[in-house]
Jmol script that loads the backbone (N, CA, C; Angstrom):
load data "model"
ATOM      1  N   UNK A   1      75.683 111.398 113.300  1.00  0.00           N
ATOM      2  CA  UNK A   1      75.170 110.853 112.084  1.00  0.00           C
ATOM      3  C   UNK A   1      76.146 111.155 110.946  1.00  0.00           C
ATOM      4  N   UNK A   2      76.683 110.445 109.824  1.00  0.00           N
ATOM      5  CA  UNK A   2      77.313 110.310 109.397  1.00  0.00           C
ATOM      6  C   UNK A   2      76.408 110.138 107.799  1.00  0.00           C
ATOM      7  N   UNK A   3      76.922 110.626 106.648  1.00  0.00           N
ATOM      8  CA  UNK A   3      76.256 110.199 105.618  1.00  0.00           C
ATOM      9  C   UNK A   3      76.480 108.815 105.152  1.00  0.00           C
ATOM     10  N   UNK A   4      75.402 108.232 104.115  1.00  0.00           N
ATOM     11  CA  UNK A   4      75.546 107.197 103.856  1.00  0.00           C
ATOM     12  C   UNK A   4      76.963 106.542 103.004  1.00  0.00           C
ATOM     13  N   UNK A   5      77.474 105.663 102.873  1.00  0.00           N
ATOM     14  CA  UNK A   5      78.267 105.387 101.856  1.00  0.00           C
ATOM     15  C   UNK A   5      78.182 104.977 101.006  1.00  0.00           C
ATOM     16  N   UNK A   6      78.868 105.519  99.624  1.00  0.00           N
ATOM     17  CA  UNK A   6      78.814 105.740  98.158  1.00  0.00           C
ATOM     18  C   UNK A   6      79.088 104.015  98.101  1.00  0.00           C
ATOM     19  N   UNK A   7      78.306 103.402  96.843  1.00  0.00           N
ATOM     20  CA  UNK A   7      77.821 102.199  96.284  1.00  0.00           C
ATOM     21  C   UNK A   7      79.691 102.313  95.742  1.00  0.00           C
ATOM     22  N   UNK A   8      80.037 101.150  95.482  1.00  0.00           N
ATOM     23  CA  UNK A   8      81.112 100.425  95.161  1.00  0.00           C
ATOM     24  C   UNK A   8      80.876 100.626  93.666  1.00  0.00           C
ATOM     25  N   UNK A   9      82.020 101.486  92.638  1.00  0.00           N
ATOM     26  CA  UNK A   9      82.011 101.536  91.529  1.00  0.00           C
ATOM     27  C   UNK A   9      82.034 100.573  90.876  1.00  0.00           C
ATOM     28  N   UNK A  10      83.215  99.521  91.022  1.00  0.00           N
ATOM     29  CA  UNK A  10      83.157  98.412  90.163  1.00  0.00           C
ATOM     30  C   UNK A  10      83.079  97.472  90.730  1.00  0.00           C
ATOM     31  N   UNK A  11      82.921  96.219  89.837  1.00  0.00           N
ATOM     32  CA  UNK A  11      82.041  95.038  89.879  1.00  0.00           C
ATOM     33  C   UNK A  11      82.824  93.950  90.579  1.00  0.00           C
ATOM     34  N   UNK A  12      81.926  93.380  91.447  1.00  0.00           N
ATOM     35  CA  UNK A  12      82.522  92.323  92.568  1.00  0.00           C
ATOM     36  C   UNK A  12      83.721  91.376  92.259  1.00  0.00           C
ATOM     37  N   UNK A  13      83.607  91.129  90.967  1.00  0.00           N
ATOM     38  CA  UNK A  13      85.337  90.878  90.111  1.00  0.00           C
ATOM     39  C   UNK A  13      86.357  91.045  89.736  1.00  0.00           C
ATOM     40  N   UNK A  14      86.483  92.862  90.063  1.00  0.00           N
ATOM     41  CA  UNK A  14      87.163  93.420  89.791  1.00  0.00           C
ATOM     42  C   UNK A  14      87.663  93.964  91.160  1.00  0.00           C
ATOM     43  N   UNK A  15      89.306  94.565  90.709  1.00  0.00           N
ATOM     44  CA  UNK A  15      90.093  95.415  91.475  1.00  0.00           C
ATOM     45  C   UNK A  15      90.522  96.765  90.605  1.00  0.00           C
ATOM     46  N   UNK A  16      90.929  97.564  91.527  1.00  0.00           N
ATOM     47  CA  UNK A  16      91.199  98.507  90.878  1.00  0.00           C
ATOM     48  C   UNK A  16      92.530  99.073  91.916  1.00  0.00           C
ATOM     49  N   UNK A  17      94.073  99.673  90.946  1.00  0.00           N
ATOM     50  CA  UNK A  17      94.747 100.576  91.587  1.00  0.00           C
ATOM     51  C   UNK A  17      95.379 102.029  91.018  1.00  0.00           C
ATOM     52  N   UNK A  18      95.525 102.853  91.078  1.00  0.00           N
ATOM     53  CA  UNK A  18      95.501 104.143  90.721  1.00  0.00           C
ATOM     54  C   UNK A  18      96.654 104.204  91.246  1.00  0.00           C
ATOM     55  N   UNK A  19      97.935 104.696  89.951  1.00  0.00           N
ATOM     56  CA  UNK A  19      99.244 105.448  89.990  1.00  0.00           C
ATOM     57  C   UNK A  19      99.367 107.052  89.921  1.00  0.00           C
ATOM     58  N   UNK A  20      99.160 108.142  90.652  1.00  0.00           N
ATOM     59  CA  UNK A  20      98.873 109.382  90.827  1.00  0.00           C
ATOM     60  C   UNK A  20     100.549 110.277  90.858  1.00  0.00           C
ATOM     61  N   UNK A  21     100.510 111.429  90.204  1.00  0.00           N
ATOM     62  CA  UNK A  21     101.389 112.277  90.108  1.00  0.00           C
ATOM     63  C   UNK A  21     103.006 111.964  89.484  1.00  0.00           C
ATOM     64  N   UNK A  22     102.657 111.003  88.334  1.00  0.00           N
ATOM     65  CA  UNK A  22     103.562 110.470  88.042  1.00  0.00           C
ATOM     66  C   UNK A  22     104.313 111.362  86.742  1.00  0.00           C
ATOM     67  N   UNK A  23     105.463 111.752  87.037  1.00  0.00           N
ATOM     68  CA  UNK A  23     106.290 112.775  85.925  1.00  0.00           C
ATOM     69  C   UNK A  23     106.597 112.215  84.588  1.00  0.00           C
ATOM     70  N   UNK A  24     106.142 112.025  83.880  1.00  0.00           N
ATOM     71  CA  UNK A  24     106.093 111.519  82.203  1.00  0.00           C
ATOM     72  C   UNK A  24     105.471 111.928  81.507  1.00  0.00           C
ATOM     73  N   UNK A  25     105.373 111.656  80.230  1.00  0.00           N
ATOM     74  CA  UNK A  25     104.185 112.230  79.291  1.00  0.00           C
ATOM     75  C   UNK A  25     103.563 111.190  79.280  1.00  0.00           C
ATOM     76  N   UNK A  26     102.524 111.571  78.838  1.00  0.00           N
ATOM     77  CA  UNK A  26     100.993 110.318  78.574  1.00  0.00           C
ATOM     78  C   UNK A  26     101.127 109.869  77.577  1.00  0.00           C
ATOM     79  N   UNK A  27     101.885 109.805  76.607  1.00  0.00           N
ATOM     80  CA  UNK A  27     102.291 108.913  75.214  1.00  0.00           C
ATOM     81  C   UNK A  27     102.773 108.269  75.882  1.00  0.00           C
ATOM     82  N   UNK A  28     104.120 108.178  76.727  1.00  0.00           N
ATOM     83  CA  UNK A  28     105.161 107.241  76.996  1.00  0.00           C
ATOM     84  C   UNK A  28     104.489 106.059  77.811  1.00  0.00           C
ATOM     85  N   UNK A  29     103.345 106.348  79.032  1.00  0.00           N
ATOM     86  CA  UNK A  29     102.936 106.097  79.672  1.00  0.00           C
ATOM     87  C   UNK A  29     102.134 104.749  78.387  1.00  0.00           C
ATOM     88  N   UNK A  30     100.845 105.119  77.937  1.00  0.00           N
ATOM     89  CA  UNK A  30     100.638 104.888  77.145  1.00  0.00           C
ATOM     90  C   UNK A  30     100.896 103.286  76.237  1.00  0.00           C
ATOM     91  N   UNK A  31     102.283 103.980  75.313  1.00  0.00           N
ATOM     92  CA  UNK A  31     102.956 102.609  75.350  1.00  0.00           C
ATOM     93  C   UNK A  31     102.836 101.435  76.322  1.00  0.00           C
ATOM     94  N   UNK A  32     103.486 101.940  77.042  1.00  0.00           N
ATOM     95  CA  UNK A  32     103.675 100.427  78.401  1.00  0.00           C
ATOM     96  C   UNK A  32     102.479 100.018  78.660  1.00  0.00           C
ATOM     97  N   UNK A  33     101.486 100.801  78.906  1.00  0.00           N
ATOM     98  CA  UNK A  33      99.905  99.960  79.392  1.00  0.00           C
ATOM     99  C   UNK A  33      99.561  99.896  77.907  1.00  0.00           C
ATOM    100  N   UNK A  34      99.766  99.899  76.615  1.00  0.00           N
ATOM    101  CA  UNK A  34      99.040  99.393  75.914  1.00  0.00           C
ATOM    102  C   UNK A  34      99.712  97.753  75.637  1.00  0.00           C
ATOM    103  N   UNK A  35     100.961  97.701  76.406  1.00  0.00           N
ATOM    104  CA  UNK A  35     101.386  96.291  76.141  1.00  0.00           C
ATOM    105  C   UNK A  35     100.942  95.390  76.971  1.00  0.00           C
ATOM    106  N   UNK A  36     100.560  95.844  78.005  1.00  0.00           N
ATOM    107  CA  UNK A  36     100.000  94.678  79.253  1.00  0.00           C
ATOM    108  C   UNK A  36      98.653  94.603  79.040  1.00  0.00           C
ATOM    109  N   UNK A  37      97.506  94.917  78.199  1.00  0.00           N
ATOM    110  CA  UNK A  37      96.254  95.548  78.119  1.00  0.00           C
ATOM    111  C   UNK A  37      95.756  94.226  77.390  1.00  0.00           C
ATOM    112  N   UNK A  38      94.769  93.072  78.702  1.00  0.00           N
ATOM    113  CA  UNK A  38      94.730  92.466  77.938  1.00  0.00           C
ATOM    114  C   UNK A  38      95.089  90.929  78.049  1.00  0.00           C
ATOM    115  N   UNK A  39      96.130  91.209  78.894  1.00  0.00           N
ATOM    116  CA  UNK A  39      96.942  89.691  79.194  1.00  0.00           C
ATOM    117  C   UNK A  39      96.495  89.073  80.866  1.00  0.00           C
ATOM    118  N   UNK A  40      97.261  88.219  80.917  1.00  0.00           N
ATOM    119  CA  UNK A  40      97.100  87.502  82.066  1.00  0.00           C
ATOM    120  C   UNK A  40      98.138  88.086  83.378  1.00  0.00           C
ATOM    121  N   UNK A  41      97.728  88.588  84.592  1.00  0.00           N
ATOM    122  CA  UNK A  41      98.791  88.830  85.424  1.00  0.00           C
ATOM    123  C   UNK A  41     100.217  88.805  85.590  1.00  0.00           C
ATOM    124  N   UNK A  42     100.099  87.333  85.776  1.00  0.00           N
ATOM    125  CA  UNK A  42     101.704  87.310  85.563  1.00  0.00           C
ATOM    126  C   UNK A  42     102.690  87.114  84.270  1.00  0.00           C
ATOM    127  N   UNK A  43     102.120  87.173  82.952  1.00  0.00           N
ATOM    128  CA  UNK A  43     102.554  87.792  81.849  1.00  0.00           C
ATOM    129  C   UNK A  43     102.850  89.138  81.933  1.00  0.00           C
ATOM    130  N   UNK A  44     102.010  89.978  82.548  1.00  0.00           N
ATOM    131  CA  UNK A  44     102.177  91.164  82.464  1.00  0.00           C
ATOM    132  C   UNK A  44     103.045  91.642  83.192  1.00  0.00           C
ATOM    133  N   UNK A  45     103.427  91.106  84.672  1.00  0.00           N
ATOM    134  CA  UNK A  45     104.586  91.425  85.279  1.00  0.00           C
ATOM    135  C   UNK A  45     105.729  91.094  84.781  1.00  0.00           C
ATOM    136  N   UNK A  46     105.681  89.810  84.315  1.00  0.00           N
ATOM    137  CA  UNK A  46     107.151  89.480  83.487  1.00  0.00           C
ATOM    138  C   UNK A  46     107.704  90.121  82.461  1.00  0.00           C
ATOM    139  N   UNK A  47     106.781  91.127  81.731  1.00  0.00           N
ATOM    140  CA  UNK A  47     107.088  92.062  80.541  1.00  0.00           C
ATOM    141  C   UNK A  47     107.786  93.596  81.464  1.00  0.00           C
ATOM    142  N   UNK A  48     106.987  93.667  82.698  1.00  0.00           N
ATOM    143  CA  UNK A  48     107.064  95.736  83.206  1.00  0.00           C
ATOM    144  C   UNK A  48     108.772  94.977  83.592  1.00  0.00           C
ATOM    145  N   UNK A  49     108.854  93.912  83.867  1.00  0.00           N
ATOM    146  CA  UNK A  49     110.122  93.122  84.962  1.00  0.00           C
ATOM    147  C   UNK A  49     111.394  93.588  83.955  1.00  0.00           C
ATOM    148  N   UNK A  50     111.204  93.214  82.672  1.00  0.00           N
ATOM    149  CA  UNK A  50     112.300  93.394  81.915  1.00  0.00           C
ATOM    150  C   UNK A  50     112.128  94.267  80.630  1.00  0.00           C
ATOM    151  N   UNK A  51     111.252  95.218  80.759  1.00  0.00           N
ATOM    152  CA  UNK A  51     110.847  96.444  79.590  1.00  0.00           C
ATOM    153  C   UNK A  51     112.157  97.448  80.191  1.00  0.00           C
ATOM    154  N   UNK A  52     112.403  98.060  79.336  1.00  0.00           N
ATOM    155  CA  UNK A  52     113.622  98.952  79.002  1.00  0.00           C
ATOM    156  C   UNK A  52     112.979 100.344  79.592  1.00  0.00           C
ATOM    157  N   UNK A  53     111.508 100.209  79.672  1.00  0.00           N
ATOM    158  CA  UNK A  53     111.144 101.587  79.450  1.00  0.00           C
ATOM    159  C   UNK A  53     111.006 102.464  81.064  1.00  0.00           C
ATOM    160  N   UNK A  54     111.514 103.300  81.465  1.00  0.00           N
ATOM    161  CA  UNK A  54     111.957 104.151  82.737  1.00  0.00           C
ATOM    162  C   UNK A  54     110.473 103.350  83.254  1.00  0.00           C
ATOM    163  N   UNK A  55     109.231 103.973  82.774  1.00  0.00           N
ATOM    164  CA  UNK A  55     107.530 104.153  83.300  1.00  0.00           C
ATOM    165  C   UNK A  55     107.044 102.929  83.548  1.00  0.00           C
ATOM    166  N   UNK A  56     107.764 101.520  83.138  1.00  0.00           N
ATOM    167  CA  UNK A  56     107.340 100.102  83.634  1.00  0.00           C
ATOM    168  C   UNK A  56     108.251 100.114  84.924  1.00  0.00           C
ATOM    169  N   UNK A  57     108.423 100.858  85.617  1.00  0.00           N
ATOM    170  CA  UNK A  57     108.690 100.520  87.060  1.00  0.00           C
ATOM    171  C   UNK A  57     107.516 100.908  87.751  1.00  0.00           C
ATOM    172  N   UNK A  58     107.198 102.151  87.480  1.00  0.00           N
ATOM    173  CA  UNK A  58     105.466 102.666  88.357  1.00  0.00           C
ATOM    174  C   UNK A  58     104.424 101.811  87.913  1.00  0.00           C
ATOM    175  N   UNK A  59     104.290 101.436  86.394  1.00  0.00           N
ATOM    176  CA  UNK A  59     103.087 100.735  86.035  1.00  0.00           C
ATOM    177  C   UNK A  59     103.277  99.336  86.633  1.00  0.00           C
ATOM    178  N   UNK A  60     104.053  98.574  87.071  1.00  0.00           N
ATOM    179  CA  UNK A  60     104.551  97.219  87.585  1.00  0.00           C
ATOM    180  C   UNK A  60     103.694  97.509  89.409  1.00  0.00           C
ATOM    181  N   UNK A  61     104.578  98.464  90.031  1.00  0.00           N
ATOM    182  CA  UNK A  61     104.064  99.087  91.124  1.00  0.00           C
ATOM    183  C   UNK A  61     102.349  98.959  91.217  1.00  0.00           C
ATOM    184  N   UNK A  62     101.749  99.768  90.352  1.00  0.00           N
ATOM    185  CA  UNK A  62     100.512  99.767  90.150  1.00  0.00           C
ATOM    186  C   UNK A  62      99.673  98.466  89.874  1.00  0.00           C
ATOM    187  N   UNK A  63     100.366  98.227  89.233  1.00  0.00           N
ATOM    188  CA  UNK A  63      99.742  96.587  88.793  1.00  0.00           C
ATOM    189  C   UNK A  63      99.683  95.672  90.090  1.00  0.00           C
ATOM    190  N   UNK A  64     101.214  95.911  90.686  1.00  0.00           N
ATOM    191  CA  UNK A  64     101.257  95.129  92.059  1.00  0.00           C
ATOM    192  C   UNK A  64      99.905  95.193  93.244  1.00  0.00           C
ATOM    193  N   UNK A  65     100.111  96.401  93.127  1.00  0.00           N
ATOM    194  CA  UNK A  65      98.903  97.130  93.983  1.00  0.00           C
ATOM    195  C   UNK A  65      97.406  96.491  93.836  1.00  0.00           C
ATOM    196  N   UNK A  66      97.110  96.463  92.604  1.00  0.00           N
ATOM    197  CA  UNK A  66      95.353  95.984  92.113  1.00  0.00           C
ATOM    198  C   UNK A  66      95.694  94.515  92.136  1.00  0.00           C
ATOM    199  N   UNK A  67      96.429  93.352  92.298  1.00  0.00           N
ATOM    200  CA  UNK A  67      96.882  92.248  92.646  1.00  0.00           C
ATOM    201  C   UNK A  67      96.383  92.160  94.068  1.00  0.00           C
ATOM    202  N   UNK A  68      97.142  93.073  94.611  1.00  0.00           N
ATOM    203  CA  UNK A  68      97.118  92.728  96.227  1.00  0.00           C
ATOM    204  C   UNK A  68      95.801  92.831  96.840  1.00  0.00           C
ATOM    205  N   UNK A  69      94.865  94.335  96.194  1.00  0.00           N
ATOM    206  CA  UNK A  69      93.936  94.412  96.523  1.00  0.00           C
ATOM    207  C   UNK A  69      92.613  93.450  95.752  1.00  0.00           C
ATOM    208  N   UNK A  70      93.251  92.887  94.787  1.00  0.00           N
ATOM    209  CA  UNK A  70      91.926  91.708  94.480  1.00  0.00           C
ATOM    210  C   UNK A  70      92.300  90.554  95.268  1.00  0.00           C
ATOM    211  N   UNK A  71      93.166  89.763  95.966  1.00  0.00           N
ATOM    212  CA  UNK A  71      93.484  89.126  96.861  1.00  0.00           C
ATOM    213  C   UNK A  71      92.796  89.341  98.052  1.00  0.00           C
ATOM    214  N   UNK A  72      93.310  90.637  98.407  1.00  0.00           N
ATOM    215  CA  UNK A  72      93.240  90.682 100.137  1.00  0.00           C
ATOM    216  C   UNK A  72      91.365  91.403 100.171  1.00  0.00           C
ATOM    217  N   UNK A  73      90.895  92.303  99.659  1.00  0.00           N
ATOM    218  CA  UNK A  73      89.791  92.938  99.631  1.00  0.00           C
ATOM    219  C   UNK A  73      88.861  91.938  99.199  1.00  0.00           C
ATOM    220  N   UNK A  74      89.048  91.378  97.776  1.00  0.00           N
ATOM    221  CA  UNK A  74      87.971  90.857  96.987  1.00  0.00           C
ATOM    222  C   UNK A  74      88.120  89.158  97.205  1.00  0.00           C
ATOM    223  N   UNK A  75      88.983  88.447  97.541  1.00  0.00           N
ATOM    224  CA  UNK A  75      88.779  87.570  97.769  1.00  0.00           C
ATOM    225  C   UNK A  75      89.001  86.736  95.936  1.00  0.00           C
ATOM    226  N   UNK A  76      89.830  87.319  95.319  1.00  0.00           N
ATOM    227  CA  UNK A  76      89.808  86.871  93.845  1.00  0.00           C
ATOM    228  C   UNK A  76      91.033  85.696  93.519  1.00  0.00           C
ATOM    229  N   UNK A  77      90.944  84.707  92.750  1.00  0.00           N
ATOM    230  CA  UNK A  77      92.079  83.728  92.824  1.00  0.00           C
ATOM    231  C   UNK A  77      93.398  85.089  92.059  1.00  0.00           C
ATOM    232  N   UNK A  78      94.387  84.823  92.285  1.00  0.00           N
ATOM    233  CA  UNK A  78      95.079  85.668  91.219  1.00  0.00           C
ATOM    234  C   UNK A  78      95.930  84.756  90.241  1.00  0.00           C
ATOM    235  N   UNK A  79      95.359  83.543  90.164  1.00  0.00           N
ATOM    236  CA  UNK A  79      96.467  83.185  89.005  1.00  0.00           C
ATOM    237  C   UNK A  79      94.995  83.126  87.600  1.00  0.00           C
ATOM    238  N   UNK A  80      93.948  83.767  87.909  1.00  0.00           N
ATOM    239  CA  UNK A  80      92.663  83.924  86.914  1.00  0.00           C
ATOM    240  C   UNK A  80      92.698  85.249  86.502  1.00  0.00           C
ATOM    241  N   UNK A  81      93.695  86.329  87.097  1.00  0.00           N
ATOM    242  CA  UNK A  81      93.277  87.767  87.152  1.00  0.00           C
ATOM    243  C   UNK A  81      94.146  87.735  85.750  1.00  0.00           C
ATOM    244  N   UNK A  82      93.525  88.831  85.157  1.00  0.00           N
ATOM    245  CA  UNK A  82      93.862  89.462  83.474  1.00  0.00           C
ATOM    246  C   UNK A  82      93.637  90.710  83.955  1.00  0.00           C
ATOM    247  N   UNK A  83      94.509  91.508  83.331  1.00  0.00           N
ATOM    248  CA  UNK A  83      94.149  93.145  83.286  1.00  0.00           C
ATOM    249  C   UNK A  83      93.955  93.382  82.148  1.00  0.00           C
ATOM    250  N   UNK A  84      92.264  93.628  82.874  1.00  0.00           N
ATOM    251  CA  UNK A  84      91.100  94.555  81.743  1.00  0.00           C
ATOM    252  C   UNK A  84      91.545  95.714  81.309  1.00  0.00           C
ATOM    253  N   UNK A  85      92.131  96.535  82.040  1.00  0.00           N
ATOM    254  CA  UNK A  85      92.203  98.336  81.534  1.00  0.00           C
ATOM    255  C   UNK A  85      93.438  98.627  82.379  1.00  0.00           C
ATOM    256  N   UNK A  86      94.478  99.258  81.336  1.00  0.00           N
ATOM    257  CA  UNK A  86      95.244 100.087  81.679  1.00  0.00           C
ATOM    258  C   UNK A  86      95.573 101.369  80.888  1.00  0.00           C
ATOM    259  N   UNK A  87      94.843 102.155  81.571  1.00  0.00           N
ATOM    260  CA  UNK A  87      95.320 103.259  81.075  1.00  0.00           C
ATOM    261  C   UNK A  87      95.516 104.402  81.906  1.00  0.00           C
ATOM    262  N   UNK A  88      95.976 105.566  81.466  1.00  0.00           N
ATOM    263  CA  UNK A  88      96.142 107.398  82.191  1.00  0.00           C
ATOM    264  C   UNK A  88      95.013 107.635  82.568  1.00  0.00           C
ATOM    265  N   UNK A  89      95.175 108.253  83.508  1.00  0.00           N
ATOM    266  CA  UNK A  89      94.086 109.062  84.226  1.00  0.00           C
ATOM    267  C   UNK A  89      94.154 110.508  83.814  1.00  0.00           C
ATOM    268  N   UNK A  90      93.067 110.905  83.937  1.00  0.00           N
ATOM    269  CA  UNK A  90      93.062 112.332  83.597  1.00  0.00           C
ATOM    270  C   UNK A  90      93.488 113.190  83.830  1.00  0.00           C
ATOM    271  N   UNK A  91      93.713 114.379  82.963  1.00  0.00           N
ATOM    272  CA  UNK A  91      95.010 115.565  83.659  1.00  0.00           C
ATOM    273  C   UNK A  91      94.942 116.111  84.911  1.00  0.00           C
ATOM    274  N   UNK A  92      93.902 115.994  85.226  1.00  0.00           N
ATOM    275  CA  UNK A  92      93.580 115.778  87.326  1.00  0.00           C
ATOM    276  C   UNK A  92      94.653 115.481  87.877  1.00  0.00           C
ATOM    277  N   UNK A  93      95.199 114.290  87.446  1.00  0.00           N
ATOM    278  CA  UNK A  93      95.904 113.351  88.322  1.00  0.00           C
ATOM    279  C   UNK A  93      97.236 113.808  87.954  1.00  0.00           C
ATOM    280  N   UNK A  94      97.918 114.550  87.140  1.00  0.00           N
ATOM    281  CA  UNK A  94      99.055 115.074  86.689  1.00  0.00           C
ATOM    282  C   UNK A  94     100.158 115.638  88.018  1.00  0.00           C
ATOM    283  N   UNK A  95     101.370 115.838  88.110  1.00  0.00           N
ATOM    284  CA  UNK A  95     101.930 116.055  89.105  1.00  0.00           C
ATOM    285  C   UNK A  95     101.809 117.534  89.513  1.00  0.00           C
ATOM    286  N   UNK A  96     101.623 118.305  90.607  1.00  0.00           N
ATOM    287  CA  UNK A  96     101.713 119.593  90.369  1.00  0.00           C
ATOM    288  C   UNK A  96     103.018 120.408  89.904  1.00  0.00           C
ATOM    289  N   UNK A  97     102.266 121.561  90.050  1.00  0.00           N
ATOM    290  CA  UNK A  97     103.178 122.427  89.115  1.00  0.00           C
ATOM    291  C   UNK A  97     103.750 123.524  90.324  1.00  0.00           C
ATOM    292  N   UNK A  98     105.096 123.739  90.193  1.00  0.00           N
ATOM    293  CA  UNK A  98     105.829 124.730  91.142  1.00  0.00           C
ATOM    294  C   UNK A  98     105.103 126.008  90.356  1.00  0.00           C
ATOM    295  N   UNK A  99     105.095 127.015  91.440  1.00  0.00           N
ATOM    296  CA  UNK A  99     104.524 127.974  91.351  1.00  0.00           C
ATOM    297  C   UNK A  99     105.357 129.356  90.465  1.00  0.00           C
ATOM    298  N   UNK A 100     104.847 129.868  89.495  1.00  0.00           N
ATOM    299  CA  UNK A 100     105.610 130.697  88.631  1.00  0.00           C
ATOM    300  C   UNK A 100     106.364 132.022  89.260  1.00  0.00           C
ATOM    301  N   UNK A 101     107.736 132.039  88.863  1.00  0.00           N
ATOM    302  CA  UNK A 101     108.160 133.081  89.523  1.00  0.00           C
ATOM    303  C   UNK A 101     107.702 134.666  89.210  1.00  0.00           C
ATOM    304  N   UNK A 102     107.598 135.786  90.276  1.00  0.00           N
ATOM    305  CA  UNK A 102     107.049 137.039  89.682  1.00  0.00           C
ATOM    306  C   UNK A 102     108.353 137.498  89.239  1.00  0.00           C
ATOM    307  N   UNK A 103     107.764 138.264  88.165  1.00  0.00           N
ATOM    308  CA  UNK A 103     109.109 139.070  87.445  1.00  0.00           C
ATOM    309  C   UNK A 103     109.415 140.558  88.198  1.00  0.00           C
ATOM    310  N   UNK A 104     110.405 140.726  88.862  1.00  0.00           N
ATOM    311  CA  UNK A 104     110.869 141.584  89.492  1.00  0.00           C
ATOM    312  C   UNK A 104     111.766 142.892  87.895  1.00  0.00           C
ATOM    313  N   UNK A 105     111.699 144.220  88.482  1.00  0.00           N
ATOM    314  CA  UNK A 105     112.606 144.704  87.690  1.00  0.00           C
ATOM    315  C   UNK A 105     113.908 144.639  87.660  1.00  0.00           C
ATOM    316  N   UNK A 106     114.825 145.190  86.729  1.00  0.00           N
ATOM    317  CA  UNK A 106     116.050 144.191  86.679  1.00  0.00           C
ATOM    318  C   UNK A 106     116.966 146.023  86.844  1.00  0.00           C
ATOM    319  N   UNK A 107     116.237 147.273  86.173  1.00  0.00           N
ATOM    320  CA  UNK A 107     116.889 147.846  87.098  1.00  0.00           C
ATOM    321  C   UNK A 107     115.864 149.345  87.467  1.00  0.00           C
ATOM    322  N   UNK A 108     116.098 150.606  87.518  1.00  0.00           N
ATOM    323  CA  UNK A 108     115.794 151.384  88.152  1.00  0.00           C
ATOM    324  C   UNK A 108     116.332 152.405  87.689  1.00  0.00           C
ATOM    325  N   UNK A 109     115.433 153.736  87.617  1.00  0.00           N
ATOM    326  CA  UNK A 109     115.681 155.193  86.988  1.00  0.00           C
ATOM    327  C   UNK A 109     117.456 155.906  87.612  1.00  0.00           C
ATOM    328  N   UNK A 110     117.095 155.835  88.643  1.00  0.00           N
ATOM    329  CA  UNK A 110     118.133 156.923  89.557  1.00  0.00           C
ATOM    330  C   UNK A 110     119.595 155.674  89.132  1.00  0.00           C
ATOM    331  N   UNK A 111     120.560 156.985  89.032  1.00  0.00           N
ATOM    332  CA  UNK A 111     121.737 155.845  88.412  1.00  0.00           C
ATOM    333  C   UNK A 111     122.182 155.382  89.292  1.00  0.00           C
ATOM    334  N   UNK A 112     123.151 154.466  89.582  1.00  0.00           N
ATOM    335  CA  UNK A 112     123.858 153.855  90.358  1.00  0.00           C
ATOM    336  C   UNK A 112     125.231 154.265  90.698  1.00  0.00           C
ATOM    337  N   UNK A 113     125.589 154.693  92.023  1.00  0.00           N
ATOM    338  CA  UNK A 113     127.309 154.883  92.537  1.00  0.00           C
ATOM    339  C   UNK A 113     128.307 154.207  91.513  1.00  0.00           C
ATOM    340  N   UNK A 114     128.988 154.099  91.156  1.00  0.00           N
ATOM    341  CA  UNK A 114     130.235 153.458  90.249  1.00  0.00           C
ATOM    342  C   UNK A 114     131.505 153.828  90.983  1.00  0.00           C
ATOM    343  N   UNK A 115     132.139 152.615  91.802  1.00  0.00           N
ATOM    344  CA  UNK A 115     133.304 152.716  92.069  1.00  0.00           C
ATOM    345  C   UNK A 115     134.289 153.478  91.605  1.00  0.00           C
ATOM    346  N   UNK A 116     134.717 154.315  92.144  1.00  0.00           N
ATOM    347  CA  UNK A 116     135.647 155.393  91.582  1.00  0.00           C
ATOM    348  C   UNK A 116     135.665 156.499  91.063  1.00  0.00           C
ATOM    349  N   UNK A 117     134.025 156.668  91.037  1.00  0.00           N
ATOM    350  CA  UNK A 117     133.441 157.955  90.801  1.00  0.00           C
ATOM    351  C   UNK A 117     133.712 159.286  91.877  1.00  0.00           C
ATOM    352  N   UNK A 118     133.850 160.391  91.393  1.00  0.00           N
ATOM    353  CA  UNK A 118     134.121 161.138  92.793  1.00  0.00           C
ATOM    354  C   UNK A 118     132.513 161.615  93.315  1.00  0.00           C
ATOM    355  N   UNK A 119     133.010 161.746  94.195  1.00  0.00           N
ATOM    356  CA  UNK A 119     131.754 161.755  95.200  1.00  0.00           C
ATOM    357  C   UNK A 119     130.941 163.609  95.093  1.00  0.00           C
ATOM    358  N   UNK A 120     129.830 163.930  95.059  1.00  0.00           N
ATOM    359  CA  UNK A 120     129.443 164.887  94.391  1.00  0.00           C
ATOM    360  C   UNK A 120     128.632 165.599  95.765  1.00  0.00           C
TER     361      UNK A 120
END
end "model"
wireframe off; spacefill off
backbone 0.3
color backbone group
């Protein structure tokens, strides 16, 4: 027996794709989905296609993605699709973080041999 499965968040019109662990700041990010926010599909690809900005290569990616899956999943025309919402996901979704180094001591009471010292 298996539990039941969770009801479908969004609405039979919609697609949805999620860009995860992506290294930028959320301003920069930001920008770029506030320019596609709004428009018609393939307006919006033709802008990530030739934006200057590093982060319209992942958001293009992403965009590609919720395309494919309102096509192939939902059965949606895509030359009707507009993207409703683009924005960051929550600091959840942030890339992880390498683990902090421990601070070791750098030196120690008892002195150290010195080359050329005579030997005692």
């Amino acid at each position: 027996m298996s539990k039941p499965s969770a009801p479908r968040r969004e609405a039979d019109n919609e697609a949805k794709a999620v860009l995860r662990a992506v290294r930028i700041s959320p301003r920069k990010l930001d920008l770029v989905a506030a320019t596609i926010r709004g428009k018609k599909v393939a307006t919006a690809v033709n802008e990530l296609t030739f934006s200057k900005k590093r982060i319209a290569h992942d958001v293009k990616k992403a965009l590609n993605s919720a395309i494919a899956n309102a096509e192939n999943n939902h059965n949606l025309d895509v030359d009707r699709l507009v993207v409703a919402e683009a924005s960051r996901a929550s600091s959840t979704s942030s890339p992880p973080r390498s683990a902090a180094r421990r601070p070791r001591p750098r030196s120690t009471n008892s002195p150290s041999p010195r080359s050329g010292s005579p030997a005692t």
